[in-house]
KEDO-814508 format. One record per residue (C-alpha): x, z, y; residue in three letters. Coordinates in steps of 0.25 Angstrom, whole numbers, plus 5000, padded with zeros to 4 digits. Layout:
N
((X,Z,Y),'ALA')
...
***
This chain:
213
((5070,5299,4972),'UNK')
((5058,5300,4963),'UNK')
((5050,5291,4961),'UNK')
((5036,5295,4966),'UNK')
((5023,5287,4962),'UNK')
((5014,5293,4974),'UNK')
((4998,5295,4974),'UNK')
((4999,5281,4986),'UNK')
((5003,5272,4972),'UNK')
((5015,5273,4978),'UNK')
((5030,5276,4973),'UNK')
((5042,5280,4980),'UNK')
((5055,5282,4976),'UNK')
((5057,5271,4968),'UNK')
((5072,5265,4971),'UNK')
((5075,5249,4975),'UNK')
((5077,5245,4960),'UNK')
((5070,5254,4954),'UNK')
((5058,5244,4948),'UNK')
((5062,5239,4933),'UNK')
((5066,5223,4934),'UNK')
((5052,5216,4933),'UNK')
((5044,5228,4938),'UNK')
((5039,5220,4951),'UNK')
((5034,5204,4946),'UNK')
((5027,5195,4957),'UNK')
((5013,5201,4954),'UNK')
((5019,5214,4957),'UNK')
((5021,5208,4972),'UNK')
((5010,5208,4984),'UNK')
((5007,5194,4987),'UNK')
((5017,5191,4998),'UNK')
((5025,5203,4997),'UNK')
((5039,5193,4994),'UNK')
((5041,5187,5008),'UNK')
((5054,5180,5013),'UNK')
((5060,5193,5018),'UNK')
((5061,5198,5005),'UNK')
((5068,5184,4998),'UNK')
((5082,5186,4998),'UNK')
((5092,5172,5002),'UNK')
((5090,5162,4992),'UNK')
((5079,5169,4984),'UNK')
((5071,5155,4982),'UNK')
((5078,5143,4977),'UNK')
((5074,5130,4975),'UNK')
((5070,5134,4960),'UNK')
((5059,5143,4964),'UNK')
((5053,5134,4973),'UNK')
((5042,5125,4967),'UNK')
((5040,5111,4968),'UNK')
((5036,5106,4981),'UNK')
((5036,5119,4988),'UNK')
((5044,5116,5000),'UNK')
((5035,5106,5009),'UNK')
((5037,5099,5022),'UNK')
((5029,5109,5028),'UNK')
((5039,5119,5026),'UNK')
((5051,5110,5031),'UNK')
((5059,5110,5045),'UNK')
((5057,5101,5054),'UNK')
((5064,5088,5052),'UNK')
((5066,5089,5037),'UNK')
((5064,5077,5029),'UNK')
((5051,5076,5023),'UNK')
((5049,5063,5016),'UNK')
((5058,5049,5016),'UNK')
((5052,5035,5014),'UNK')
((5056,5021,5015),'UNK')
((5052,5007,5014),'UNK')
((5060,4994,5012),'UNK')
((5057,4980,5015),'UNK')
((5065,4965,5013),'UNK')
((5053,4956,5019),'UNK')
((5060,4947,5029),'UNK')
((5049,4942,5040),'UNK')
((5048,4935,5052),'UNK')
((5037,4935,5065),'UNK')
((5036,4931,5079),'UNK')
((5025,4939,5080),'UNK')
((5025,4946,5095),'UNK')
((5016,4957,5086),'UNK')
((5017,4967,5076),'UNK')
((5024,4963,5062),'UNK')
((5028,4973,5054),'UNK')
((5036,4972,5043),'UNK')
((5042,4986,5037),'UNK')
((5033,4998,5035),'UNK')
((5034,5011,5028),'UNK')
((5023,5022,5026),'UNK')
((5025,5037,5026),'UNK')
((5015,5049,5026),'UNK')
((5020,5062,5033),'UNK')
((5018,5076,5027),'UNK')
((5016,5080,5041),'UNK')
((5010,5077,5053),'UNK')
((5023,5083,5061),'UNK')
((5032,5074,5052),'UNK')
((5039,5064,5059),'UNK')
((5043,5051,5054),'UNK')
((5057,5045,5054),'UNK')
((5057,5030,5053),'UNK')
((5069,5023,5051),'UNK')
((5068,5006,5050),'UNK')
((5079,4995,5045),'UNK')
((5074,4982,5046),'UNK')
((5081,4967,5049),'UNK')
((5079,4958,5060),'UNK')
((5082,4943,5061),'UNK')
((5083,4935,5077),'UNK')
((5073,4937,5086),'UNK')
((5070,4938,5101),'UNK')
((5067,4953,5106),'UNK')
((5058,4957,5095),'UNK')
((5052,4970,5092),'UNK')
((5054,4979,5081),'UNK')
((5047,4991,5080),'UNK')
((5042,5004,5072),'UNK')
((5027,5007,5070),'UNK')
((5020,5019,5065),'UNK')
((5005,5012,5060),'UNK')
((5000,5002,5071),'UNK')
((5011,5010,5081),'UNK')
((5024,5006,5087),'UNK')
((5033,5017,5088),'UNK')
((5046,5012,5087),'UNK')
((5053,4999,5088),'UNK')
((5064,4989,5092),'UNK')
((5063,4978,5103),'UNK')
((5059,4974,5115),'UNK')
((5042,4971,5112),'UNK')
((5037,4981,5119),'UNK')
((5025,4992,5114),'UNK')
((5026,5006,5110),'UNK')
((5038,5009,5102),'UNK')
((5052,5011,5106),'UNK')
((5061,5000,5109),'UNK')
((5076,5001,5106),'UNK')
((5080,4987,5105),'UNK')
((5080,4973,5099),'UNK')
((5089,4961,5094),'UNK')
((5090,4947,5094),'UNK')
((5102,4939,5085),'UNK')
((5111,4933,5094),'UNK')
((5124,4934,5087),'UNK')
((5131,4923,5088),'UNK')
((5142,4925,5077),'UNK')
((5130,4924,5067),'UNK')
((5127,4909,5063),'UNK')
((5117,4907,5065),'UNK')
((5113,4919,5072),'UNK')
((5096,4920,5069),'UNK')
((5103,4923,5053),'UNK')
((5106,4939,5057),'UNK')
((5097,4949,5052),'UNK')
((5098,4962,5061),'UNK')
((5097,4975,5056),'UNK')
((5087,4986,5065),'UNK')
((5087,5001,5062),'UNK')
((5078,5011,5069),'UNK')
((5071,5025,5069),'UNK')
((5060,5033,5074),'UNK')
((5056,5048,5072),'UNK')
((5040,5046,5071),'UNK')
((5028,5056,5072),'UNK')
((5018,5052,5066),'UNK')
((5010,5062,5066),'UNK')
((5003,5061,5053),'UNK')
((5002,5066,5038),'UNK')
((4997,5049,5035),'UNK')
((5003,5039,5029),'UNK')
((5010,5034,5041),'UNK')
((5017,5019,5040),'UNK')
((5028,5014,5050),'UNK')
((5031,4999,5052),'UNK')
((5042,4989,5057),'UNK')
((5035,4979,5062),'UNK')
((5040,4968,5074),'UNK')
((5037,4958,5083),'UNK')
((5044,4947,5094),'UNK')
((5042,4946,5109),'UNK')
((5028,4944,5115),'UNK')
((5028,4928,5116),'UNK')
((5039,4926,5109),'UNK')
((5040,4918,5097),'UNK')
((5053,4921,5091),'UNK')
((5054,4925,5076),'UNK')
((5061,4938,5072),'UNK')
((5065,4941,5057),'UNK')
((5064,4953,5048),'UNK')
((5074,4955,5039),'UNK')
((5080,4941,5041),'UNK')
((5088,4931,5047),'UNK')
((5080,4921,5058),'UNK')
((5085,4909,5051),'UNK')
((5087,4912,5036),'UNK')
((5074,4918,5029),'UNK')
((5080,4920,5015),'UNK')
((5092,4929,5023),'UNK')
((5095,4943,5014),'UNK')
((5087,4952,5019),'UNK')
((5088,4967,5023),'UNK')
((5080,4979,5018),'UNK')
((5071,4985,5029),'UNK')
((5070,4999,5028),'UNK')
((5058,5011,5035),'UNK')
((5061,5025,5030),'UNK')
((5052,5034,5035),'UNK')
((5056,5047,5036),'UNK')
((5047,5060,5037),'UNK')
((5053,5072,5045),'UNK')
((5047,5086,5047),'UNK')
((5042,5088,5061),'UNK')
***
């Protein structure tokens, strides 16, 4: 078939192929004339994308956006029937439907039914223990192995998690914080043993862990 530059501006006849190699550069091309459709299966790799390019706002829902942690040896002691905290870690979401996963490690010395909890600012919202409030209660401990001489010397381990929604693009700090019974004047230990203050000590962890919502 001919080819045919007609009056329109116009031209038929030309043949899939038929341009020279470098005929057609990008100024060539309408703005916005290259559309997914036309992008063949593995078109774009990871070369042609530039730095910083793929954001959380284009990531799936429960993709892992950002990792932090904080660490603390302090060993401590109350019997403070109110709030003492004594780990904390601050993280800033990069959006406002993120949530928030909080994963704690902390050690525990005897005690008498006190609490243990998660706070988000000045807000429980998560905890271990039997005082009461707004957070969550899903246990407690108290040291009475006898095969441990004495048996105030054991340091317990506590491990808990809580998916929060914060709500926020702020800095936004989480605390472990604890305190004894109403009326009671028991002492409870972090990270030592009741009756040896120089024990080793553990390594306390909070990672916070932001999640796509």
């Amino acid at each position: 078939m001919a080819i045919v530059i007609n009056g329109s501006g116009t031209v038929t006849g030309l043949a899939v192929g038929g341009l020279p190699d470098g005929t057609v550069d990008a100024g060539t091309l309408a703005t916005d004339s290259v559309d997914s459709a036309e992008l063949i299966n593995g078109s774009i790799d990871t070369a042609h994308i530039a730095a910083d390019q793929i954001t959380s706002a284009i990531l799936p829902a429960g993709s892992v956006l950002q990792v932090t942690q904080a660490t603390d040896v302090t060993q401590t002691s109350s019997t403070s029937s109110g709030d003492v905290n004594f780990l904390s870690h601050a993280i800033t979401p990069s959006a406002s439907s993120s949530k928030v996963l909080v994963s704690c490690n902390f050690f525990i010395g005897a005690g008498n039914n006190e609490t243990y909890y998660l706070m988000r600012g000045s807000t429980k919202i998560a905890g271990v223990g039997t005082g009461g409030g707004s957070f969550i209660s899903v246990g407690s401990w108290f040291n009475t192995d006898s095969s441990i001489t004495p048996s105030n010397h054991a340091m317990m381990p506590v491990h808990f998690e809580y998916l929060d929604s914060p709500s926020t693009t702020s800095a936004t700090t989480y605390y472990v914080g604890h305190m004894s019974p109403t009326g009671s004047a028991d002492t409870f230990f972090i990270n030592r043993a009741q009756a040896n203050t120089t024990a080793a000590r553990g390594t306390m962890t909070m990672t916070l862990t932001e999640i796509a919502g």
